[in-house]
C-alpha positions in Angstrom: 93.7 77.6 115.8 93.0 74.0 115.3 90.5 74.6 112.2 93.5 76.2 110.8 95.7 73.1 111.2 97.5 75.0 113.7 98.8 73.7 117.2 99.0 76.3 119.4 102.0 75.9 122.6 100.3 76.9 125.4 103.2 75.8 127.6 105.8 77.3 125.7 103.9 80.5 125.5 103.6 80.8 129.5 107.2 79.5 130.1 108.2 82.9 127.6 105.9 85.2 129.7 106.2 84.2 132.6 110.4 84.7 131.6 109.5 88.2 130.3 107.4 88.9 133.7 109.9 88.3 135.6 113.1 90.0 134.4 110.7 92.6 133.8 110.2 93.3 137.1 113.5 93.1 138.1 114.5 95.6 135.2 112.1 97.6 136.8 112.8 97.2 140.4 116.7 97.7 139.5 116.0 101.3 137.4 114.0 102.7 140.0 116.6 101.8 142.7 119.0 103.5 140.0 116.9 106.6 139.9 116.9 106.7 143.6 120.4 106.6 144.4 121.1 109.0 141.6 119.0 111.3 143.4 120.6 110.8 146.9 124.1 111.6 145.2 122.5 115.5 143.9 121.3 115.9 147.6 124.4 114.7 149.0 126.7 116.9 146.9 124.2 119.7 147.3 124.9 119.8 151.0 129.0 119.2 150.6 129.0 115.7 151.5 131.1 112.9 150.3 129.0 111.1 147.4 131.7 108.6 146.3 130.0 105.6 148.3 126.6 106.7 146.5 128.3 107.2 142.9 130.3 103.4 143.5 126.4 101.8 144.1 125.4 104.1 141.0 128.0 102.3 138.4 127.4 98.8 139.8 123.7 99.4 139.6 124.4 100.4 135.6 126.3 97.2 135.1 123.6 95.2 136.4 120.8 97.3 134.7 122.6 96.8 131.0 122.4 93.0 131.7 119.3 92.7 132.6 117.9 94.9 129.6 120.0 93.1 127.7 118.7 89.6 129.0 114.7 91.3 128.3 115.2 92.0 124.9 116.3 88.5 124.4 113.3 87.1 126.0 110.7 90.0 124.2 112.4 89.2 120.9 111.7 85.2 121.5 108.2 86.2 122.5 107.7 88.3 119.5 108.5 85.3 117.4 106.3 83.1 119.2 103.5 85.3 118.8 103.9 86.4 114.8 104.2 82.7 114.4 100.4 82.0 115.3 98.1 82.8 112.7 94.6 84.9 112.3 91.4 83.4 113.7 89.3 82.4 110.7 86.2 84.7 110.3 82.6 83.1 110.7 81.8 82.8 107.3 85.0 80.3 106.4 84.3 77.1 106.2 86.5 74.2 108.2 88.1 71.6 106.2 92.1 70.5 105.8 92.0 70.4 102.1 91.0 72.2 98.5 87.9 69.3 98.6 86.6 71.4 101.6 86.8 74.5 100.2 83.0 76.0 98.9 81.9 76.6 96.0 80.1 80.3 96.1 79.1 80.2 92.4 79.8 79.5 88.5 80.0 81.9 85.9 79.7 80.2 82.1 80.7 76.8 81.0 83.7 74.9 80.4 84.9 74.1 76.7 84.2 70.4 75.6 86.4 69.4 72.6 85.7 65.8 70.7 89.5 65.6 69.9 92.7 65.8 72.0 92.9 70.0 73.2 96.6 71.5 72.7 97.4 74.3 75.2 97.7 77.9 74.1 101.5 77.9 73.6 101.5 75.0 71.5 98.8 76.7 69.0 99.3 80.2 69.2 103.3 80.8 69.3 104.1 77.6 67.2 101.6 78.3 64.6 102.8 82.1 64.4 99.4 83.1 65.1 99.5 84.5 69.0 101.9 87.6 70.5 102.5 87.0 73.6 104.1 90.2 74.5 101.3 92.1 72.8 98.4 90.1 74.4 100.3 90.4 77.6 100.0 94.0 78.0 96.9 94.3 75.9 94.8 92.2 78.8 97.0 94.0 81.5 96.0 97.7 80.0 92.1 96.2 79.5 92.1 95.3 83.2 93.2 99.0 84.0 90.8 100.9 82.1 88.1 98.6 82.8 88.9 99.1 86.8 89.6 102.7 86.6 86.9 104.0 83.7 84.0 101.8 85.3 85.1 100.8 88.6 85.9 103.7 90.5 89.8 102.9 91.5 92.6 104.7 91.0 95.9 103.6 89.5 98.8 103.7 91.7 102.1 103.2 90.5 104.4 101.3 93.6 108.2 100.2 94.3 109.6 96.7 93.2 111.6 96.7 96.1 110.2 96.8 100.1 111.5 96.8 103.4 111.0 94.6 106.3 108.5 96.6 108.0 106.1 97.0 104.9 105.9 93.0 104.3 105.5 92.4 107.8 102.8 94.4 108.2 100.7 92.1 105.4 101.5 89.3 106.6 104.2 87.2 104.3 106.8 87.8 107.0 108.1 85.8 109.1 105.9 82.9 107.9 106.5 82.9 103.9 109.8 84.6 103.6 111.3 81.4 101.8 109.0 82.0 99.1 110.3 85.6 98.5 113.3 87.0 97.1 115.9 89.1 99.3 118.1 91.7 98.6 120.8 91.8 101.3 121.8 95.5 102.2 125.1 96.9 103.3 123.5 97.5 106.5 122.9 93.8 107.2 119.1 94.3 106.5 117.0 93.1 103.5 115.2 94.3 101.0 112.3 92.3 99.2 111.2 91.8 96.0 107.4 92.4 95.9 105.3 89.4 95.4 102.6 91.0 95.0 101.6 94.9 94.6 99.3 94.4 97.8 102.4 94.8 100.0 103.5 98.2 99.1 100.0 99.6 98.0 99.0 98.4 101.5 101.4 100.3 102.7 100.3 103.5 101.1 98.2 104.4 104.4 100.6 102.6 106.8 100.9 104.5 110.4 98.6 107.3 108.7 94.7 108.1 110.0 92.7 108.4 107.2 89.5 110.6 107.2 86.2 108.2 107.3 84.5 110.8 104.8 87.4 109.7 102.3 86.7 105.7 102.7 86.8 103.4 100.9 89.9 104.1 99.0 90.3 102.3 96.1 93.4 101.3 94.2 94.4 99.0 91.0 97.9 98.4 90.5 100.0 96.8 87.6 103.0 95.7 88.5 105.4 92.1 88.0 105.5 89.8 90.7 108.6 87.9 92.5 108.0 84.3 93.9 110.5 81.6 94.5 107.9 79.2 94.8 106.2 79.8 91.4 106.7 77.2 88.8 109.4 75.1 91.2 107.1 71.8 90.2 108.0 71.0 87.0 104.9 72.1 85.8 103.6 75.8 84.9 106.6 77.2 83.9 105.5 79.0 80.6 103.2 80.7 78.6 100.8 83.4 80.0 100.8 81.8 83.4 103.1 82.3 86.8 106.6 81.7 86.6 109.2 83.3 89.6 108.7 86.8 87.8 105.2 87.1 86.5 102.8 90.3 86.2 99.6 91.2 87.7 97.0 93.6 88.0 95.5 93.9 91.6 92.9 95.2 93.2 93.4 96.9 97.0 90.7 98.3 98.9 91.0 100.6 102.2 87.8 100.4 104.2 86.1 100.9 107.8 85.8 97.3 109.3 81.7 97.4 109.4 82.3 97.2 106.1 84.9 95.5 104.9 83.2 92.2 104.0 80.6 94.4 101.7 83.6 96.0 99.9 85.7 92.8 99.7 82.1 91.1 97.8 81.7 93.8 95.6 86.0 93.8 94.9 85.3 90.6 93.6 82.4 91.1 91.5 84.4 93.8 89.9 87.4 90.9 89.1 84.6 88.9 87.9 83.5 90.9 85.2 86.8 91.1 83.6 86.7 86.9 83.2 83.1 87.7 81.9 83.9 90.2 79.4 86.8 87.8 78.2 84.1 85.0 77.6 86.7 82.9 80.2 84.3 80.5 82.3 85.0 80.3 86.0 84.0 79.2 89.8 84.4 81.8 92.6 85.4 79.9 96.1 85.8 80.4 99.6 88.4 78.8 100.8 88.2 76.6 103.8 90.4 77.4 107.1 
């Protein structure tokens, strides 16, 4: 925890269970005393006797009982929060540092432009010189991407929602930690919808609560879809052209595996993003980012 910057509180995690333990029990103790006496009241009616003593415990037991369960649902749903707070432990392989300077350089594909006047970016060429279509080139490189990944590549193109529920982001981790950098879409039901920020979330969630046969792994998806961020371009800087702005598109890459080996698959997922950048004659440096 502390290579990821994070501060783990020991004290306020033990103060929540040992809360939980304890109303626990006594949820326990109290339902079992409920069960018993619910019991006694049968046999006593069975044999003609007068139960109302019995029944009287019975509904002052049930008014106890819904309090407590009520008071451990409190203390589960504080726990819960706690615990989606603390992030993943770091694999072996990820270096630890604090900032982009620490990250590691894995390796370097071309090289960089050098120009002996002053460069203009591609906006300032293309558009005002009449000579680039954006909208053309935008879904020209987005339909190369997809043939390139599904003729050569072995994925298959999924189509997913815009729109997600609670459960599906959860479950890939941008809630409860990120959710102001997403857009919500408030329900009648008082629950949200999100806007995908990426098509990982709901092409994740294409297997979600399913058991998938290890003969079929891995499964391999490319999806084109745009992109909601409130974060994106809130700088002053990046906010046009061909680059990420609060609605942007993307093609990504997902990849359902076994976990002895996932870091084999998630190599060779790369190396297939790679040769896009290569075939586009586009220089780059592949990192791994540090905890």
């Amino acid at each position: 925890m502390a290579d990821r910057g994070f501060t783990l509180d020991v004290a306020a995690f033990e103060r929540l269970e040992a809360s939980r333990k304890t109303v626990q029990m006594q949820t326990q103790e109290l339902q079992a005393r409920r069960n018993q006496l619910s019991k006694q009241v049968g046999q006593a009616k069975s044999r003609g006797e007068d139960a109302s003593a019995l029944m009287a415990e019975v509904h002052a037991q049930a008014d106890k009982l819904k309090a407590l369960e009520h008071e451990l649902d409190g203390v589960q749903g504080e726990l819960n929060d706690f615990l989606t707070g603390i992030p993943n432990l770091p694999h072996a392989s990820v270096p630890a540092g604090g900032s982009p300077e620490e990250n590691r350089e894995m390796r370097q594909w071309g090289t960089p432009r050098r120009f002996d006047f002053a460069v203009k970016d591609h906006v300032d060429i293309g558009a005002g010189l009449k000579m680039l279509d954006f909208d053309g080139l935008h879904r020209a490189i987005a339909q190369y991407m997809l043939d390139v990944h599904t003729q050569e590549h072995g994925y298959t193109e999924v189509y997913a929602p815009y729109l997600v529920n609670a459960a599906s982001i959860f479950g890939t981790g941008q809630l409860p930690k990120f959710e102001a950098d997403l857009f919500a879409v408030p329900r009648s039901d008082g629950e949200k919808f999100y806007l995908i920020p990426t098509a990982e979330v709901p092409v994740t969630n294409i297997v979600r609560n399913e058991i998938v046969a290890a003969a079929d792994l891995p499964l391999k998806f490319v999806c084109h879809t745009p992109c909601f961020r409130s974060e994106a371009g809130s700088y002053g800087k990046d906010t046009r052209g061909m680059i990420r702005q609060h609605q942007f598109d993307k093609v990504e890459l997902v990849k359902v595996t076994a976990p002895a080996t996932s870091y084999d698959e998630l190599e060779s997922m790369v190396r297939d993003a790679e040769a896009v950048l290569q075939r586009l004659d586009l220089p780059y440096r592949t990192m791994l980012l540090c905890s």
